[in-house]
N, C-alpha and C positions, 0 to 999 in steps of 0.2 A: 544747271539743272536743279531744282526744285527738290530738298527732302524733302516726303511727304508720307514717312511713316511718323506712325506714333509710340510712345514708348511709356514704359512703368518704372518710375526710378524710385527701389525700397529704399526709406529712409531709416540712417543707422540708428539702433536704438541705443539710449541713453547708457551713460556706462560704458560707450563700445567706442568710443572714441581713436580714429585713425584707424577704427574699419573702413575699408572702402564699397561704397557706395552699389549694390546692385543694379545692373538696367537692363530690362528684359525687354526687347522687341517686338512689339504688335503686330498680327497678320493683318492685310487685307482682304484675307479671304476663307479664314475661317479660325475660330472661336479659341481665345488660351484661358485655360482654366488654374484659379489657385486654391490650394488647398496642400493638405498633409499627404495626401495619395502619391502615390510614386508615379500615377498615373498622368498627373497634371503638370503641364508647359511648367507653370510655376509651382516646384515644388517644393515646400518650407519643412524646416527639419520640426519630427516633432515633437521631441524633448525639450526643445526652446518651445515653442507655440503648441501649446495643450489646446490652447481653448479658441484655435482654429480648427474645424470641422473638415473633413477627408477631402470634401470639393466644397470649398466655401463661396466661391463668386467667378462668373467667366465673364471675362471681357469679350464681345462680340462685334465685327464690322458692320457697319451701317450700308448698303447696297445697295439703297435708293436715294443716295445723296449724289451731287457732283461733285463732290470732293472729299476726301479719305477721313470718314469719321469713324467713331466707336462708342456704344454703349456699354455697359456693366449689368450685370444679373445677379443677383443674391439668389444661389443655389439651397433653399428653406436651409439656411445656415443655422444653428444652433444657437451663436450669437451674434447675431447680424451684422450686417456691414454698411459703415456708417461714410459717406457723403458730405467731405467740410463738416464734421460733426454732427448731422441730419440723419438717422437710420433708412437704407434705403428700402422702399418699398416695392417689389418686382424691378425693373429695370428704369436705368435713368443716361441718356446718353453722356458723356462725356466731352468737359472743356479743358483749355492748359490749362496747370496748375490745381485743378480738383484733386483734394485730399483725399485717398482712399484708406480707410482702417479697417481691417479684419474683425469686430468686435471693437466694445469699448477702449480697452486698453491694447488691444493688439498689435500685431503689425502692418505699418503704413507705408503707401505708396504713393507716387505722385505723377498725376496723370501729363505727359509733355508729348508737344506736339506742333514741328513749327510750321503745319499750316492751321491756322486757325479763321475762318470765315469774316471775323472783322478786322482781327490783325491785316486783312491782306484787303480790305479796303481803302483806298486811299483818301487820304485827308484824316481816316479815323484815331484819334488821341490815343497814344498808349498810356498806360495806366502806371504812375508809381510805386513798382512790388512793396518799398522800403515803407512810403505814406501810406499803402493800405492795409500792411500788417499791423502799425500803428495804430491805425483808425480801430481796426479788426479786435487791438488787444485790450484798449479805453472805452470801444461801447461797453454800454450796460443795457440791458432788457432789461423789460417787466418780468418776464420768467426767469430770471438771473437773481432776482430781488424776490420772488413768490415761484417757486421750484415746483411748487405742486399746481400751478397752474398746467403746468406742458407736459406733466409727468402720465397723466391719466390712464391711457391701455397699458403701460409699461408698470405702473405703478400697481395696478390688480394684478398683471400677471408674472411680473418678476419681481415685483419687492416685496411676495411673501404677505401681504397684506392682509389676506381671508385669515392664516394660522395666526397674525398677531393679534385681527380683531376678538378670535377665539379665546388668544390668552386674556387678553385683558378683562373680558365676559368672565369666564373661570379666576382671574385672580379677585373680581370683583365678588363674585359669587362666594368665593370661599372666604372674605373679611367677614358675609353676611352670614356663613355657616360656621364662624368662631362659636364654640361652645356647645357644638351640635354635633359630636363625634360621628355619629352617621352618616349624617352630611356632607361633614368636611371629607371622609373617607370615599364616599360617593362620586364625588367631583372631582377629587386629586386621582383617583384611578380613570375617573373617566378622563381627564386632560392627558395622563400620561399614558394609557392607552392611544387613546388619540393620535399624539405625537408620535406613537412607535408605528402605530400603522401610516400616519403621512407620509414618516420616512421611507417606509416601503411602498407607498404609494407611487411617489416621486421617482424610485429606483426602476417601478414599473413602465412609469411614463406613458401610460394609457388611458385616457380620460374610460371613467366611470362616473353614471350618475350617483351622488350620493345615497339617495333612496335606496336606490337596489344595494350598496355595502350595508347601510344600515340594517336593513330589512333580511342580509344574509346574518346578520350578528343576533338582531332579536331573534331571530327562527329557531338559531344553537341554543338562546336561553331558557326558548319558548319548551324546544324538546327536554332540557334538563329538569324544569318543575313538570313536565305530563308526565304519564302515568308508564309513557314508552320509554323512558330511561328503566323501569322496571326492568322491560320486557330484555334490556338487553344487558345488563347486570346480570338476570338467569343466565342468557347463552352465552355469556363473555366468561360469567363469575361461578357460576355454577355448574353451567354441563360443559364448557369448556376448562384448561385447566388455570383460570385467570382470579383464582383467589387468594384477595390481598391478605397480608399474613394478621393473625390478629395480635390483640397488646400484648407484649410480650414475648413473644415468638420468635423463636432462633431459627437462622434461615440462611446456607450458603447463598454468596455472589449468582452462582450461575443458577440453578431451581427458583431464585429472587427474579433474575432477568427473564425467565421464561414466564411466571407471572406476572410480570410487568406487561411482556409481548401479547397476553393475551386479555390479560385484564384490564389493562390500560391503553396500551397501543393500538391493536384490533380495535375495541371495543369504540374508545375517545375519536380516532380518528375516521370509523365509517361515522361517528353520529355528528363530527364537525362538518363531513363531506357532503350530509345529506341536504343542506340549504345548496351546495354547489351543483350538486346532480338533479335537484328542482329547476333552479335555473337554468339550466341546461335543457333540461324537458318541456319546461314554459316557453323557454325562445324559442323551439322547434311549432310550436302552435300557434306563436302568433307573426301578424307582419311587421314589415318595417316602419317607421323605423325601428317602432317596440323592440324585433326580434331581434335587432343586432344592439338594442342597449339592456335588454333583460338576457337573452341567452350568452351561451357558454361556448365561443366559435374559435379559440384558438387559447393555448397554455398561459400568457398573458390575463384574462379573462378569469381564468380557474385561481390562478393565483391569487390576484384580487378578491375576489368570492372567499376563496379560502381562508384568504389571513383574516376577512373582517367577520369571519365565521368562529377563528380562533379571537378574536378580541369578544364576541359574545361571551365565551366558554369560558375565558380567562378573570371577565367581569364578574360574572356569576358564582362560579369556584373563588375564588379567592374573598369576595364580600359575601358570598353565603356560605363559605364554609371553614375555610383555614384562619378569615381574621376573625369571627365571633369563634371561634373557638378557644382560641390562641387568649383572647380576651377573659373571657370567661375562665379560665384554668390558669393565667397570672393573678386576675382580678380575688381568685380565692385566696391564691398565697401569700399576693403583696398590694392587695388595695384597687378601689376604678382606675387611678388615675396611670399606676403602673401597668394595668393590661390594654389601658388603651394605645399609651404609647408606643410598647412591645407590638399594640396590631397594628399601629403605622408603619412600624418598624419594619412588620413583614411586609405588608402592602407593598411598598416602595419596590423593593425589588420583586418581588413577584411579577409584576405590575410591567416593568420596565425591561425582564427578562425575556417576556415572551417573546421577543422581537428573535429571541436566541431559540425559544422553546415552544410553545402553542401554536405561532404564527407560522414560524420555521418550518414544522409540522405537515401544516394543515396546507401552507400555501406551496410546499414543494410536493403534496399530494393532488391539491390543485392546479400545478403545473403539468401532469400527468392527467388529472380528466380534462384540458384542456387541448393538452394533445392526441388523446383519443379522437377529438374531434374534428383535427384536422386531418390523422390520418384514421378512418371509421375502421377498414379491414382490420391493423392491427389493434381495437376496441382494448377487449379484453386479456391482451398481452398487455399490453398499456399500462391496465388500468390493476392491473396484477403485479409489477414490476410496483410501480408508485404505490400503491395500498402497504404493502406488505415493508419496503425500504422507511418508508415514514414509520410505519408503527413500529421498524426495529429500532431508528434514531429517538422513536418516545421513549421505548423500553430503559434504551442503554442511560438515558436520563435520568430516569427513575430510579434505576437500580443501582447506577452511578454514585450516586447521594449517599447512599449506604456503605460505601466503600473508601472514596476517600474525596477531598475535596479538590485536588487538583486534578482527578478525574474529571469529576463534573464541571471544572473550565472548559476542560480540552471537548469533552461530551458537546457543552454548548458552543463551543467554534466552531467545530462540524458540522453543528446541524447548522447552524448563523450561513457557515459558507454551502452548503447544499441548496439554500433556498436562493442565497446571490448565484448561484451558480446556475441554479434556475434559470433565477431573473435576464440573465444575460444570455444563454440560452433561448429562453421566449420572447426578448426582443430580438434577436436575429430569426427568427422562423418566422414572425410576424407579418401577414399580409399587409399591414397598415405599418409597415417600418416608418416610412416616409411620416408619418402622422406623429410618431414618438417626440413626446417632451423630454425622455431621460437625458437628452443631453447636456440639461441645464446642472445637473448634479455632474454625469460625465463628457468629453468632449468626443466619445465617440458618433464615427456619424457614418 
């Protein structure tokens, strides 16, 4: 009698030498899945294999064949699943001997099968396993010899390509802004900006069109020079109790942290939010596609809006106010050249911090009009819980600084993990999970 299943034999990896050999059994009649899930036929431990995805690829029987074949599926794995080193694209049936890898460097199996459709013709040659690996290991391509011939969709969207073209514009940029302190200051906040918001981009894993982050960032700046930052300095600073202390002025921890709350917390973070609650109200009037790449339909969404609302605010404050300041009040005491590099000096971290402070902020508050909108009855509970929690995470920052410095670490870990706590968070609540790139940073899936 004829065997005529087929099997998966993982191959031991490197290092593991005198492990023995896994072989897992193919159905004829319905589907084994691998992955890290406890739920799949094949299931890989996964403290060994990170960067296999929950259900990474099923193997499937073929049921319009006369004789017992199988296909494979790339379940939109995270990092794909490559065919003899070829990434597969949706499904590809299976021959003996077909290589199967989890990802690039993952873990591999090997498709067997002893009936094979020409193997069991007769007269048909079989093939030397030993001369064709040979053959297999001595060719050389043209893509072997020129890498970026073959590399092309892979190459825009996983080797980071768009951020390095960026840097290099920016590093080019700033040899030509040598001697132009304004310049050079301009451009190294905007690149490090930049980067702090990609990273949070990436951690989102939501495509957003650029324009519309952009467009939430200038809005924040737009509001800081109008005449409406007035308006709310009086109700923040004036008729509320949110007045910052002046020069001088002795002030306990806790009376300091209530002016912060009100002065700065309340105050900063409705005027960061109001680009987020525009877009939110602009998608509600228009259609699709518009409506679902300009508005605000799920805490993902908010967040993004958010933080690139807090890189507006962050750009603006710190190059309109704390480095010509800082400049200006060394430059009297010890020369140009000593305040200028003192305002780099601040720049740098300021600039770099938000990722812990402005952004943290705005986009865990964003996380919250985000999810008012998924769930609309609890709106205003919502949006009352997030308002009010963010403006106490600014306060405590602010007031922080005043007291001791290893305060103000702990202050910004907090808020840093509030907004990842977020992020992961609004990607499991996500209608459009399936659609998430974050997995390229994590291998959750």
């Amino acid at each position: 009698m004829t065997n005529k299943m087929g099997f998966l034999r993982q191959v031991v990896a490197k290092g593991a030498a005198g492990t023995p050999a896994s072989k897992y059994q193919l159905s004829e009649d319905m589907e084994v899945a691998i992955g890290r899930d406890r739920s799949c036929q094949i299931a890989l431990e996964s403290l060994a294999h990170g960067t296999v995805s929950r259900r990474h690829a099923a193997v499937r029987p073929l049921t319009n064949s006369s004789f017992p074949k199988w296909e494979i599926c790339d379940l939109n794995s995270a990092n794909g699943t490559y065919i003899n080193g070829q990434k597969l694209q949706g499904c590809q049936t299976l021959e003996t001997g077909d290589r199967i890898c989890l990802g690039i460097d993952g873990p591999e199996f090997i498709f067997e099968s002893p009936l094979n459709p020409h193997q069991n013709q007769p007269g048909f040659p079989t093939a030397n396993p030993r001369f064709s690996k040979a053959v297999e290991k001595d060719a050389l391509t043209l893509t072997q010899l020129f890498p970026i011939a073959s590399t092309g969709k892979q190459l825009r969207q996983k080797a980071y390509l768009y951020p390095g073209i960026a840097t290099v514009i920016f590093v080019v940029s700033m040899f030509l802004a040598v001697g132009n302190s304004a310049a050079f200051n301009l451009l190294l906040a905007a690149y490090l900006s930049g980067a702090a918001y990609y990273f949070i981009y990436q951690l989102c894993g939501k495509h957003k069109p650029w324009w519309i982050l952009f467009f939430a960032a200038l809005t924040t700046a737009l509001i800081l020079l109008s005449p409406l930052l007035i308006g709310f300095i009086v109700v923040f600073r004036e008729i509320l109790p949110g007045r910052l202390p002046a020069e001088g002025e002795q002030i306990s921890f806790l009376p300091f942290l209530i002016r912060m709350f009100f002065g700065a917390g309340l105050m900063e973070e409705l005027l960061k939010a109001l680009p987020v609650l525009g877009a939110m109200l602009l998608g509600n009037c228009l259609r699709n596609p518009w409506r679902d790449r300009v508005g605000v339909w799920e805490p993902l969404d908010g967040i993004l809006l958010g933080s690139a609302s807090a890189v507006g605010f962050t750009l603006l404050e710190t190059l309109g106010q704390y480095v010509p300041n800082i400049i200006q009040n060394v430059t009297l005491q010890a020369g140009a050249d000593a305040g200028e590099l003192v305002g780099l000096q601040l720049l740098i971290p300021r600039i770099l911090g938000s990722a812990a402070g402005h952004m943290a902020y705005s986009g865990y508050l964003g996380y919250f009009i985000g999810l008012s909108a998924l769930k609309p009855k609890k709106r205003w509970q919502i949006l009352g819980v997030g308002y009010f929690s963010a403006s106490a995470l600014h306060a405590l920052w602010n007031a922080s600084g005043t007291a001791s410095v290893l305060l103000l670490a702990v202050v910004g870990v907090l808020s840093y993990a509030f907004l990842v706590a977020a992020i992961l968070k609004a990607r499991a609540l996500s209608p459009n999970r399936d659609q998430n790139f974050a997995t390229r940073i994590s291998s959750e899936k």
